[in-house]
N, C-alpha and C positions, 0 to 999 in steps of 0.2 A: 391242913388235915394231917394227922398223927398216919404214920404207916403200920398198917396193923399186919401186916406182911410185906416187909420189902425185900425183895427176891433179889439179892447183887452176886449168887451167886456165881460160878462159870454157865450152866443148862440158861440163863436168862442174858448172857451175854452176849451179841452179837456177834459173830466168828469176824476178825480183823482179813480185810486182803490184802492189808500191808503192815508192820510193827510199826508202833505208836512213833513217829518222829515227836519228839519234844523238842524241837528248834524248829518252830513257827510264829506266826507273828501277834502282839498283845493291841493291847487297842489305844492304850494314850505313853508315850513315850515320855522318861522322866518325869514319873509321877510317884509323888509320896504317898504311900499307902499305910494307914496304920491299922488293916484290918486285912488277915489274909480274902486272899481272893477267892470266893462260892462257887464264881460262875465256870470249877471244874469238873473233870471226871471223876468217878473215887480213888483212881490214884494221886490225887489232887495236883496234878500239873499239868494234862490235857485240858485245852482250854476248850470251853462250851462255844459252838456257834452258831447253834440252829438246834430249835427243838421242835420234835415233832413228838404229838399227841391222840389218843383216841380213846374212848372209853365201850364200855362191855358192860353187862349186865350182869353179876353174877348168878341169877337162879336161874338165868338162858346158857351162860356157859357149864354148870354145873347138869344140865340137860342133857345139853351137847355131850360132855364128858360120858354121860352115862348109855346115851343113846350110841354112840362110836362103839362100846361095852359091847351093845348088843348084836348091832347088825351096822354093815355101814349105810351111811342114805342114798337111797336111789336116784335123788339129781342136786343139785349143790344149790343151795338158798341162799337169799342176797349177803346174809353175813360169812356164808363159803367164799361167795364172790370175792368180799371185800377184804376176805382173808389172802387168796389169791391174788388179790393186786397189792396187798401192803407186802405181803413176803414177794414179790416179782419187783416191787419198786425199791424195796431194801436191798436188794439183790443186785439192783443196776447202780445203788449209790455205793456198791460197795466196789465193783466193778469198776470205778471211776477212782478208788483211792482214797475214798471219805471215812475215819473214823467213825463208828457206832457202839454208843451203847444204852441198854435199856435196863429202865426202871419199871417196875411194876407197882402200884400204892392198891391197897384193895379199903372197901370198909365194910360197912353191913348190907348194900343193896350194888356196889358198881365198882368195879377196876378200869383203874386207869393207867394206861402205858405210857409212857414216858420213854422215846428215842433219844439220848443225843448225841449232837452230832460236831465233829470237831473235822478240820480241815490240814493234813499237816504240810512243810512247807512247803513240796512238790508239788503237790496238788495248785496251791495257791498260785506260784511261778506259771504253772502250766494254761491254767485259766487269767490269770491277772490279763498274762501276754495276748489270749484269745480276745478278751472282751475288750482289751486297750484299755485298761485300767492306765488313772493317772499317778504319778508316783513323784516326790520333790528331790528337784536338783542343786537349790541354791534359797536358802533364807532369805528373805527382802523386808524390808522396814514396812510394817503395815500402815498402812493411812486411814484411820476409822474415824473420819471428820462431818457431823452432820451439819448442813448447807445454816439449820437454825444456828447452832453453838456457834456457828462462823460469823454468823450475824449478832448474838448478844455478846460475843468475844470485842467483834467495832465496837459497840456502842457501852462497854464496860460494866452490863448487868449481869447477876449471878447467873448462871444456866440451871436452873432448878429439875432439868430432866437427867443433867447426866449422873451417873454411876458408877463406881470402881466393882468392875466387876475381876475375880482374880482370873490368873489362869488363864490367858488370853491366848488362844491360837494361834502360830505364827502363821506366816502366810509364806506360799514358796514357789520359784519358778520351778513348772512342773512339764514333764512330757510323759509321751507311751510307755509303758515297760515294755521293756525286753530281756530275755533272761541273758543272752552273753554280754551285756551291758550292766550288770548286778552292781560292780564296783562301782562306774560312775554316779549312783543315785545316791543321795541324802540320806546315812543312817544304814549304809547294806550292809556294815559291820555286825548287825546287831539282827538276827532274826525276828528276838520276841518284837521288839517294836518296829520293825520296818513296815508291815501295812496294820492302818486302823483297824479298830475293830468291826467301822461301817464298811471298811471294805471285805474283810473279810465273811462281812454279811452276805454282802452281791456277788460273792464270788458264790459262795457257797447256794444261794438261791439261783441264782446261775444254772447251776448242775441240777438241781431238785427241781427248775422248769422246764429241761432238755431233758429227764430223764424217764423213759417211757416205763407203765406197770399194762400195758397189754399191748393191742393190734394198733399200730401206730397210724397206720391208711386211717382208723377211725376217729384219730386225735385222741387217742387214750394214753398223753403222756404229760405230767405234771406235776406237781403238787396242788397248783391251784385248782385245776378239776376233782383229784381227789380228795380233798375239803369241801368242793362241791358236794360232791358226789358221797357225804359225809365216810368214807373209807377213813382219814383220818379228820377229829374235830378240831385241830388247830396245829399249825404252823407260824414257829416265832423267835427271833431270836431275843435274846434274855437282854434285861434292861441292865446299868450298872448299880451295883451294890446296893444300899441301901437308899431311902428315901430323905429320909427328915436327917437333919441335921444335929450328931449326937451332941457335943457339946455347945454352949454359945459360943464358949472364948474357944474353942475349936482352930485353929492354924488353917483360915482359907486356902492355902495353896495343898491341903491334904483332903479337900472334898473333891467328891469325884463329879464328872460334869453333870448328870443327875441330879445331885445333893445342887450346884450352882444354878440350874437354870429354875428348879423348885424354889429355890431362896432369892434369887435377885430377879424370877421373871416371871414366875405364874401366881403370885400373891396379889388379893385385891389391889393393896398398896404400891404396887409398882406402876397401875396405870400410868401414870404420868413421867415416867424414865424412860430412854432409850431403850432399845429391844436388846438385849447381848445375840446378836443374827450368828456372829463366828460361831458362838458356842453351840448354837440351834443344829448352823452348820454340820457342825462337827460330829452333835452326837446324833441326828434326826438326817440327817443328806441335804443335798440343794434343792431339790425340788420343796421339802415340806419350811423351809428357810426362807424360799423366794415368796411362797404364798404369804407367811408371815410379814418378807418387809414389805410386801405390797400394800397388804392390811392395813399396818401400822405406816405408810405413806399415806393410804387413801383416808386415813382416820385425822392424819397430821390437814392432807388439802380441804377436807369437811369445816376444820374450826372454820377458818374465814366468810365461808358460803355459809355459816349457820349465823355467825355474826352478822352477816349482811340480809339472811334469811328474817331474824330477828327483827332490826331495826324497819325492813319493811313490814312485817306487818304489827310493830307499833306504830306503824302510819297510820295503818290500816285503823287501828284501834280510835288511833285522833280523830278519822274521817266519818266513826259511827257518831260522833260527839255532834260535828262540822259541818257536816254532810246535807244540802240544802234540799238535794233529792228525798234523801230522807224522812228532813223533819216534813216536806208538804205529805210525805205519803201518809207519815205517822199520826199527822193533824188533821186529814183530810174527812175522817169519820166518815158518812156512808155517800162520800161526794162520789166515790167510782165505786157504782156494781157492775161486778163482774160475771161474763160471762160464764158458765157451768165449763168444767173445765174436762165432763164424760158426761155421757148419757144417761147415767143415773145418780149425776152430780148436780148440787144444786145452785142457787146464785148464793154467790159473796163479796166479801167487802175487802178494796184492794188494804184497807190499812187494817186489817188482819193480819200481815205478814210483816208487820212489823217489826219483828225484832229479827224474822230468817234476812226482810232485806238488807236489816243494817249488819248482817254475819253474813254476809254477800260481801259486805262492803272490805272485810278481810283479806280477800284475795284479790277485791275484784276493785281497782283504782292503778293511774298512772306509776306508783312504784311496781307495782308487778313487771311494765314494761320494761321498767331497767334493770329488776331483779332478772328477768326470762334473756337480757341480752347476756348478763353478769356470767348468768350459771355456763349459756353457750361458750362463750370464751373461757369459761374455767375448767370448762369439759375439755375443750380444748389444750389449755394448758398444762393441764392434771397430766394427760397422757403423752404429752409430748417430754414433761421432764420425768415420770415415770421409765419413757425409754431410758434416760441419763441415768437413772438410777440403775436399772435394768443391767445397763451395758455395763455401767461402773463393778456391780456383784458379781455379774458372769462373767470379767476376765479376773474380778481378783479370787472365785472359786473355780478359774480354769474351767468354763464350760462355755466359753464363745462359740466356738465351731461344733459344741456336741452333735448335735440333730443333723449335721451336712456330714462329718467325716469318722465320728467314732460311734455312733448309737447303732444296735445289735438287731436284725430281726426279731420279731416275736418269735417265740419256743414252739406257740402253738402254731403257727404260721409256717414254720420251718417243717413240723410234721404232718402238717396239712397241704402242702404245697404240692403240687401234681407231676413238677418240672425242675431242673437248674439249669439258670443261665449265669456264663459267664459275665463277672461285673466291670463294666468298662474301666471304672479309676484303679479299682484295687489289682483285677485278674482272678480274683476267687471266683471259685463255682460257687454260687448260693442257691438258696430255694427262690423259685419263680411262679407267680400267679398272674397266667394271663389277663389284659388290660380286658379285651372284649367279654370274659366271664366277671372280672369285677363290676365293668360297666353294667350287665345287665341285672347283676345282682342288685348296684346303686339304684339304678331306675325302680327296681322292686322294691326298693326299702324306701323311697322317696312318694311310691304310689299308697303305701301302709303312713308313712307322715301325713301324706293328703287325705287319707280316709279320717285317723284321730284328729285332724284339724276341722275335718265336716265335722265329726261328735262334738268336740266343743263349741260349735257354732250352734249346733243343735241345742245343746244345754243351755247354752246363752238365749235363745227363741223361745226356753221353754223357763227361764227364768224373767223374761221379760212380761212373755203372758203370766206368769206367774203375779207379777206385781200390777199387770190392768185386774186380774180377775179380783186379787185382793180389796188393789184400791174401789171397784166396785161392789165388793160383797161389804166392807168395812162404809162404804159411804149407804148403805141400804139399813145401816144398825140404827136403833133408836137413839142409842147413847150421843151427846153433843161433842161429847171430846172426841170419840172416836171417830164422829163424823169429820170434827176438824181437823184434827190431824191422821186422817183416810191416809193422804198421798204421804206423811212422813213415815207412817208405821209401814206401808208397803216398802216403800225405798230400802228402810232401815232393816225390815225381814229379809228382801231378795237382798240386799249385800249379802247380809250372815250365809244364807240359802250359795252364792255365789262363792263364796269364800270355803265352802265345805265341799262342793263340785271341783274346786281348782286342785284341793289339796290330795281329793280322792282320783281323780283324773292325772295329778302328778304322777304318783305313787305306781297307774298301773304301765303310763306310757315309758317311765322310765327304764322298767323291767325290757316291755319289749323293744326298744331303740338299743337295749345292752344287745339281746338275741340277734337283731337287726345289724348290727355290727360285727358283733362277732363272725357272724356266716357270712360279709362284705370280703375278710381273709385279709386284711391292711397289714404291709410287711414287718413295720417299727410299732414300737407301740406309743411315739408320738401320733404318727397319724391315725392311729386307733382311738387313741382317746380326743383327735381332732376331729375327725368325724362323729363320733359318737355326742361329744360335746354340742358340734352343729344339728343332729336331729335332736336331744332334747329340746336344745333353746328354742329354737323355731317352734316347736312345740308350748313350749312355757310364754312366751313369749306372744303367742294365739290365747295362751289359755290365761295368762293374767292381764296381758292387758286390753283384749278384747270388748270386759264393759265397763271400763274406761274411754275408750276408743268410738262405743256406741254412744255413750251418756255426752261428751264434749261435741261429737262431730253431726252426728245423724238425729239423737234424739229433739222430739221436736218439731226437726225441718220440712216433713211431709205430713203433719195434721190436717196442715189447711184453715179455715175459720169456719167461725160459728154462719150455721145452715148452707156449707161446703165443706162439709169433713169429709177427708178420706179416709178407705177402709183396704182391709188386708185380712182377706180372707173371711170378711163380713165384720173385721175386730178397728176402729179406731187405733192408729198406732198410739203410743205412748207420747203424752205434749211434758215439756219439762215442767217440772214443779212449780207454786205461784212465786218461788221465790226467784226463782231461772235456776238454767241447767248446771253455771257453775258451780254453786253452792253444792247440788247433786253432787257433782263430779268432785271437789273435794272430799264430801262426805263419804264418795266412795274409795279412794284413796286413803282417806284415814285408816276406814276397815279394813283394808284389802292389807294395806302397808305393814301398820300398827301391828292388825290380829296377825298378820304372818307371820312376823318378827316374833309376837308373845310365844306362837305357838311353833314356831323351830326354837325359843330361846327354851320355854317347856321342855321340849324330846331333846334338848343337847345338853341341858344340866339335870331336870328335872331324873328323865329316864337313864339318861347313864348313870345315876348316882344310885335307883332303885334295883337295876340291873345290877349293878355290881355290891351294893350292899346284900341282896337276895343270896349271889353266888357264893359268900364269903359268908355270909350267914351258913348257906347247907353245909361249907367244908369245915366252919367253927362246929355245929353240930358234929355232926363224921367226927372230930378230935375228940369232944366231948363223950360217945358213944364208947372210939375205939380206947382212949384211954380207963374208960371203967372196966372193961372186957379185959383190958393188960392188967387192973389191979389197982387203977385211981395212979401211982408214984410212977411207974414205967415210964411213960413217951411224956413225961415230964423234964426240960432242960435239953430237949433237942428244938432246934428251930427248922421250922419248915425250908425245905431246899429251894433255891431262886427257880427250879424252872415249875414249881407248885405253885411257886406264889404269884408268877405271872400267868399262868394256867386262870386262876381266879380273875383277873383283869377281863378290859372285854377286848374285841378285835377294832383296830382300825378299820374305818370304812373308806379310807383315802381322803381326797380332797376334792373329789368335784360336788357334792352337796354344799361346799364352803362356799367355792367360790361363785358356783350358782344363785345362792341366797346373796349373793355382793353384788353380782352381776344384774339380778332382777333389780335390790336396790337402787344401785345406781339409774337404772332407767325410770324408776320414782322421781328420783331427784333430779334429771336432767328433763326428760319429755314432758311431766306434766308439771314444773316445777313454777307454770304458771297457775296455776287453780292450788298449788297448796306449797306456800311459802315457807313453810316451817317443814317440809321432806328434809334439808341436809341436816338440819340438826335434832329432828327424830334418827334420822341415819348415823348420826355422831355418836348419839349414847344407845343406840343398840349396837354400836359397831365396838366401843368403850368394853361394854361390856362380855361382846361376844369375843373379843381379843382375847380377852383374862378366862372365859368357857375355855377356848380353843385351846391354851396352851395349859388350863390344869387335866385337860382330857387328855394329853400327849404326854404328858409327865407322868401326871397320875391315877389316870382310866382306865387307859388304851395301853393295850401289848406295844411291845416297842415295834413300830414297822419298819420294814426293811428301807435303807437309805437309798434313796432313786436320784438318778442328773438329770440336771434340767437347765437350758440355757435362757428361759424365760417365763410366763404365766402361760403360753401356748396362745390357742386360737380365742381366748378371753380378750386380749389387748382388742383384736382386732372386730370382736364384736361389738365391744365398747365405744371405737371408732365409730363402726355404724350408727351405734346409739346417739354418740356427739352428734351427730349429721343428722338424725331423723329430731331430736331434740331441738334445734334449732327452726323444720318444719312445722312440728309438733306446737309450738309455743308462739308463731306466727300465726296459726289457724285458729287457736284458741283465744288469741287476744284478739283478733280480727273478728273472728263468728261467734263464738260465744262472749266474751267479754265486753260490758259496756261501755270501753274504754272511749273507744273510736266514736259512736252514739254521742257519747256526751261531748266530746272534742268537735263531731261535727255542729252542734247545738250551740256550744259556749262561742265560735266562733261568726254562727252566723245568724244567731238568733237573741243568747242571753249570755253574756260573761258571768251572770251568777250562777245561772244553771236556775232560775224561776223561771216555773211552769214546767219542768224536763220531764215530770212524771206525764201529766198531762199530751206531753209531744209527743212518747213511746203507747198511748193507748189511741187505739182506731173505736167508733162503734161499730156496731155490731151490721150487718146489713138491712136496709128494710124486709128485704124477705124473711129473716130470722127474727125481727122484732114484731112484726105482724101477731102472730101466734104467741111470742109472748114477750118478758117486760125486756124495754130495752137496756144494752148491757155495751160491757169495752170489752177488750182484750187486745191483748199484746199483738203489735207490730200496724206498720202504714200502710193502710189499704183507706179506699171511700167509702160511700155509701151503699153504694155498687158490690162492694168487694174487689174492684179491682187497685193493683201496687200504683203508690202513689208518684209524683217525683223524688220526693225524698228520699225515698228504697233505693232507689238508682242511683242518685245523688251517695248516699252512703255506701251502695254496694261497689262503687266505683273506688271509693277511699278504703275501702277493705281491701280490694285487689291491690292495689298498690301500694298499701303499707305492705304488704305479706312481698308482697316486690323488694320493695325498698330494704327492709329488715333484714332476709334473707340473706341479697346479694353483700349488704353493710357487715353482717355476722361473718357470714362464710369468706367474704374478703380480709375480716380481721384476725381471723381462724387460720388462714392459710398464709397473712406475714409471721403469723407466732411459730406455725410452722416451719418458714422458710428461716427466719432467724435464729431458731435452737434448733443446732444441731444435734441430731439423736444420741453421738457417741461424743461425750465430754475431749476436748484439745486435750488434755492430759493423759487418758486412758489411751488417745489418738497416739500420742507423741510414747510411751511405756510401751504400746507393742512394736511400734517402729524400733525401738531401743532393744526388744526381745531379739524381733528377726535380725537384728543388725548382730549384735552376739553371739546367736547361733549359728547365722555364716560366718562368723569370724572362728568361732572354736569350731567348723565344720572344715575351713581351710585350713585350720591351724593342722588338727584332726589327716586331711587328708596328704599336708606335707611330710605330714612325719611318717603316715602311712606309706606315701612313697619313699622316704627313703630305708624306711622299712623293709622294703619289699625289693631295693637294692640291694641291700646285705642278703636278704635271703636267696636272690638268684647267682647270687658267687656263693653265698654256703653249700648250694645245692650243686653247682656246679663242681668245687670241692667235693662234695660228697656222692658224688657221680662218677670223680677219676677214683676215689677211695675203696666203691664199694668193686671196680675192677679189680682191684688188687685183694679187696673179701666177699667172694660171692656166696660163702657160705653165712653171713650175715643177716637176718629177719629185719621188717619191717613189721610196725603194727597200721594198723587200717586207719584212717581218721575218723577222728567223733568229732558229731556234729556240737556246735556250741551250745544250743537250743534246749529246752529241757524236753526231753521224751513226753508223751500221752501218760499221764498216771498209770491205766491201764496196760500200757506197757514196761515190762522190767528193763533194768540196766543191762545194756549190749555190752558185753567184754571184750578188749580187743584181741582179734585174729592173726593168727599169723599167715606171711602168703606163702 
């Protein structure tokens, strides 16, 4: 957007509380640049490091203007207010030693402000040392070896994923800053590049989330509230340079890391290459890095299980051919009528369902069983070498111990907090929120879980009637097709029906478990977004896989038989399909799976890309407008300033919708991954493809967001655990109860090895009491004449209990040597910080013998200088200064004489 007024006067520049240092720090160190650097002030050598934004309406402030003319207003309206908090919060950043200055861009309906904000290098020192920023002491030989390239390196095949990616980050032994320690660090010669520009990021957001614009008792201090609170519309700091890559023959080592990770990592075409993670590192933080290589781990552990996925159900495929059950049913023509399978159903013919039994026959066969054991031990394995990885990244990005000895209270936390208690390890007074007020808050926000876990059990009851009422009013049509396929069109509607309730029920629980959280007062914002993380799931977790959960385990099991149906509330419950319930149950996972997947891949490429062509559309128009009004040639050969252009982008929305949609996944593919054999590698290419969404939205969507620590994926690992373990229940019950598996193994062995007659075995008639009245019929399962269970039931229900035994303890036993055998933290990363701590007590002894004899010489100089000043007592002393670098806020103390 052209500026059709830009205001850089002194009346629009923010008053400094301190003169501009220009020796502060840049963001990538020894770096060829063949383009001066945008991201500054208009003196163009203050560097950019935070901008902050808001917009106005011009024919509201031209009101305003005129109304102030007349009389002033009698009470202050919300955009007074918000005037009032933005000049009160400008006011405390300035107060703190932060650089400001603002831009104003106007066009024909709305001005937009532009603050920026730069940090100079006191400020930086002063908070580095506050938040325990980490800083490098010593360069180390990087080791970037993927576990694959080690294996086709043995076996002497080309490695078709790797990549020369330039510019590779070195890697460094790093510790705390400290300011009187300045010299001993890596690079302190040199201000502009001594801290990143990611760090300069958190430092600087740091300040703008401690720093209050009202009554502080009321939690009125942020930035994030006040973008809440739309006071201002965005907060961000500025991406590097340019995007695309100007030239091809270009000198890789002179693109900036931007231009690198757009060219070697967000291109369709990259799928199949290593992730460049340093660089993600370096320009994005650890935390949005780790999700990355999880991603791209979890995408790497999927080929196999999709592979294995695969060849089972081309079993599958052979057994519709093979299949002896089959062909009698297929050939049996009107040899079994069947029972009415509701009350206004009528009789039919079992080999009508011939083609859903032989698409039964898909999931439902002996490989499932060793697919359903495969997947348990790879859930197993997945997350055990994931720790290895885990542990491998977080000591080579220095964030082993974050969450235990350097992570900061929350901001809001600190100004919400009632109390301070002194902290046992450190001795700092910090802010304190009593255990017995959290507790009752938890109970409260746990009793609000329980209520939205009734609502979607409700929806569930009301989707189930949903599909008796159908399949009844569709079996009353005249039409034959719709009569026969009644029970598919219901199924096939209540999914979709179900699948629009999960997404709308996401959407509103998620809002309130944020509220629910927040007013909890969690001190770190690990454990914020740890709890907060556990009331979604739980939640999601009811609410997806719920009728799944009904369709495999319940549905069915309390009908009863013909002329003894039960009833529920005067309603026949729902009997599974003619085809049985697994098929169902597949069917519903495909929908539930597939359609989620379509419809988050939709809102994550589709909407971000209309979104942000829409925004960049209005502000192309705007140029378009202001440049006629300048005269068509004017704002012609100016380029739009970087903090405008990221202004246009949209906002990161963080990373727990990511890894939430991974996480549901995965319990696809793991719990019910015996009714749908093909979940890992539906999950393979939606994950393929959501890799390459995710990272052109970070590059090229999304504002750049602020680089956050993280020493792991958080409280994800550990529900995913959970998951491996209910997974292994999960696929015991369903091969045991639903699945024909065990039926036909008990039959083959004690009745027919070809499995003739097996159709015949699984149908009962009907009772005399029920054929009295009318014609007689079969149906599913071993009862007499009578109606009552036969031997066989027992006989079988006996071998179901004990496979679910057997399985079980055989899984979870082989689950827990994979466990016991890998260790979490690789012998090498083991044996590198043994080697760390051994050198830092060696240079801490070293350190402290010099110290001491240090401090020999100094008790004879002093002593010298003790008989000396006897002899001049008219001689001054000056006071000591502390090492340490002062509060911003505070000016430099000169020294005293006594």
């Amino acid at each position: 957007m052209m500026k059709k007024q830009t205001k850089e006067d002194e009346a629009n520049l923010i008053a400094m509380a301190m003169q501009p240092d220009l020796n502060y720090g840049s963001m990538v160190a020894e770096e060829k640049v063949t383009a001066p650097d945008r991201n500054v002030f208009s003196d163009g050598v203050t560097r950019i490091d935070f901008v902050l934004a808001w917009e106005e309406d011009l024919t509201e402030l031209k009101d305003e203007n005129s109304e102030e003319k007349v009389a002033p207003a009698a009470e202050d309206a919300p955009d007074d207010s918000h005037r009032k908090w933005r000049e009160h919060f400008l006011s405390g950043l300035q107060a703190t030693g932060i650089l400001l200055e603002k831009m104003v861009v106007e066009n024909k309906t709305k001005q937009i402000t532009y603050v920026l904000i730069s940090a100079p290098w006191s400020v930086l020192c002063y908070y580095a040392e506050d938040i325990s920023l980490r800083v490098p002491l010593q360069v180390v030989p990087l080791k970037t070896c993927h576990w694959s390239e080690k294996i086709l390196r043995k076996l002497s095949i080309p490695n078709l994923m790797a990549q020369d990616v330039p510019k590779q980050p070195p890697d460094f032994y790093a510790c705390q800053f400290r300011t009187n320690k300045l010299d001993r660090y890596l690079g302190s010669d040199n201000k502009d590049t001594f801290f990143k520009n990611t760090q300069r990021h958190a430092i600087v957001y740091e300040i703008l989330a401690r720093t209050p614009y009202g009554v502080v008792e009321r939690g009125e201090v942020g930035i994030d509230r006040l973008v809440k609170e739309n006071v201002f519309s965005a907060a961000y700091p500025l991406h590097e340079g340019p995007l695309e890559i100007p030239d091809e023959d270009a000198d890789p080592q002179t693109l900036s890391v931007r231009q690198i990770l757009n060219h070697y990592w967000a291109p369709w075409g990259r799928w199949k290459k290593y992730q460049p993670l340093d660089h993600i590192r370096l320009y994005f933080g650890e935390k949005i890095a780790l999700y990355f290589a999880w991603l791209g781990f979890y995408i790497g552990w999927l080929l196999p299980a999709s592979v294995v996925g695969i060849v089972v159900f081309l079993f599958g495929i052979w057994l519709m051919v093979t299949d002896v059950p089959a062909k009698e049913l297929c050939s049996s023509g009107g040899t079994y009528v069947m029972c009415p399978l509701c009350n206004a159903c009528n009789y039919w013919n079992l080999s009508s369902i011939c083609m859903t039994f032989k698409a039964g026959l898909l999931f439902d066969h002996g490989g499932t069983v060793f697919f359903s054991i495969f997947i348990s031990l790879w859930a197993v394995a997945f997350l055990e070498y994931w720790k290895r990885t885990n542990a491998v990244l977080a000591h080579r990005w220095d964030c082993t111990n974050f969450e235990e000895t350097e992570e900061r209270p929350r901001p809001e936390f600190c100004a919400l907090a009632p109390m301070t208690m002194r902290n046992p390890v450190t001795g700092a007074e910090e802010p304190y929120f009593p255990e017995s007020s959290r507790l009752r808050r938890t109970i409260t926000g746990c009793m609000a879980i329980i209520i939205m876990i009734i609502v979607v059990l409700i929806f569930l009851v009301g989707v189930i009637i949903y599909r008796s009422i159908m399949h009844i009013l569709i079996a009353r049509s005249k039409n034959a097709f719709f009569i026969f396929s009644a029970g598919k069109i219901a199924s096939i509607t209540g999914s979709m029906l179900n699948l629009m309730v999960i997404m709308i029920l996401s959407r509103v629980y998620v809002s309130l478990a944020r509220v629910l959280t927040h007013w909890e007062m969690h001190r770190t914002q690990t454990k914020y977004e740890d709890a907060f993380i556990l009331k979604v799931f739980i939640f999601q977790f009811v609410n997806f896989y719920s009728t799944p959960i009904y369709i495999g385990f319940f549905r069915g099991r309390f009908v009863g038989f013909p002329g003894n149906h039960r009833t529920i509330f005067g309603i026949i419950p729902e009997d599974c399909d003619a085809g049985g319930c697994l098929i169902e149950l597949a069917q519903e996972l495909v929908v539930i799976m597939v359609g989620k997947q379509l419809i988050n891949n939709v809102e994550e490429f589709v909407c971000p890309k209309l979104k942000s062509w829409w925004k960049k559309r209005q502000f192309r128009q705007s140029e378009e407008s202001d440049n006629e009004l300048e005269g068509g040639d004017e704002g012609q050969g100016k380029s739009t300033p970087p903090w405008e252009t990221d202004y246009t982008l949209l906002r990161c929305e963080g990373l727990f919708s990511e890894y939430l949609d991974m996480v549901i996944q995965f319990g696809f593919v793991t719990i019910f991954v015996a009714a749908i054999p093909l979940a890992p590698l539906f999950a393979l290419l939606n994950n393929w493809i959501e890799l390459r969404l995710d990272a052109q939205k970070f590059v090229r969507e999304y504002r750049r967001p602020v680089a956050e620590r993280a020493q792991d994926i958080g409280l994800w690992l550990n529900i995913m655990q959970v998951m491996a373990s209910l997974a292994v229940i999960s696929n015991a019950f369903l091969i045991a109860f639903t699945s024909d598996f065990l039926p036909r193994l008990y039959y083959r062995y004690t009745t027919e090895r070809s499995l003739n007659g097996y159709v015949n075995f699984t149908l009962s008639i009907a009772p005399d009491s029920f054929a009295k009245n009318h014609t007689q019929c079969r149906f599913r399962g071993h009862r007499d004449h009578n109606g009552s269970l036969t031997p066989e039931f027992f006989q079988i229900l006996a071998i179901q209990l004990v496979f679910i035994i057997i399985f079980e303890h055989v899984v979870f036993s082989i689950g827990n040597f994979i466990n016991m055998i890998i260790p979490d933290i690789p012998e090498e990363v083991q044996i590198t910080v043994k080697t760390e701590h051994y050198m830092a007590k060696e240079a801490l002894a070293e350190r402290n013998q010099t110290l001491g004899r240090t401090g020999l010489l100094e008790e004879k100089e002093k002593e010298g200088s003790e008989l000396r000043r006897r002899h001049k007592p008219e001689a001054s002393t000056s006071l000591p200064r502390d090492t340490d670098s002062p509060p911003p806020v505070l000016t430099s103390v000169h020294e005293e004489q006594d």
